[in-house]
C-alpha positions as CSV (number, residue, x, y, z in Angstrom):
1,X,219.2,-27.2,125.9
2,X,218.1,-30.5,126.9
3,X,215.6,-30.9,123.8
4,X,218.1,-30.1,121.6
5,X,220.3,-32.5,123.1
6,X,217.8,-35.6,122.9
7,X,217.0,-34.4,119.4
8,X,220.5,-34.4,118.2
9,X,220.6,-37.7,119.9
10,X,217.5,-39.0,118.5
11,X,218.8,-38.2,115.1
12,X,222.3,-40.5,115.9
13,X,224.6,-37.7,117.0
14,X,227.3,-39.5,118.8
15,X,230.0,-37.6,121.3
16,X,232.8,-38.7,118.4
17,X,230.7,-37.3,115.9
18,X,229.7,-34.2,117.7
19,X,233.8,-33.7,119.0
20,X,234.8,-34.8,115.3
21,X,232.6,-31.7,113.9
22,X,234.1,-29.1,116.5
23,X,237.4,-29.9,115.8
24,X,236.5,-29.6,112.4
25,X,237.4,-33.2,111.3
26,X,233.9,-34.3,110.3
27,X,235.0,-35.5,106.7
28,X,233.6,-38.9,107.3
29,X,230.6,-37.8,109.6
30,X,227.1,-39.4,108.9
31,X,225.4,-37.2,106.9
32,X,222.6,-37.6,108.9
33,X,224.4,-36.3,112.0
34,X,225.9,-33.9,110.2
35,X,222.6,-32.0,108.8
36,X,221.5,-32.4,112.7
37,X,224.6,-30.7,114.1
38,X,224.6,-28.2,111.4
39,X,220.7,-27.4,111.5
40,X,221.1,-27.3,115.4
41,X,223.3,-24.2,115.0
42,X,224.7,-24.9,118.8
43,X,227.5,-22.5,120.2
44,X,231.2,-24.1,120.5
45,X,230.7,-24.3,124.4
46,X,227.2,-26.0,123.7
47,X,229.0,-28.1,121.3
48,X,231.0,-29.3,123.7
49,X,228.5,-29.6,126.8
50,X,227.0,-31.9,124.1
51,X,229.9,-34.3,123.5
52,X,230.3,-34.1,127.4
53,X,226.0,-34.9,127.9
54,X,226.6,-37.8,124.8
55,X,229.6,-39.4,126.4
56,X,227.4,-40.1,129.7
57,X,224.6,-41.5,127.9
């Protein structure tokens, strides 16, 4: 997962963005992030090791 990770950060995915999209409030979301989190197709608990992964970096 950790290439999807560094790509999702590559392309400016944030742990707010990524935690705005799962909760589902991602209204005013990049759209660049969002086409990356949507593209990446990642399960919830991915999601969420994401935001977790993002946060630390």
């Amino acid at each position: 997962m950790s290439a999807a990770f560094e790509d999702l950060w590559a392309r400016g995915v944030t742990a707010e963005g990524a935690r705005r999209f799962a909760d589902g409030s991602a209204e005013n979301l990049d759209p660049d992030a969002l086409a990356a989190l949507t593209e990446a197709n990642l399960s919830e608990s991915d999601l969420h090791d994401y935001v977790t992964w993002a946060a630390a970096r």
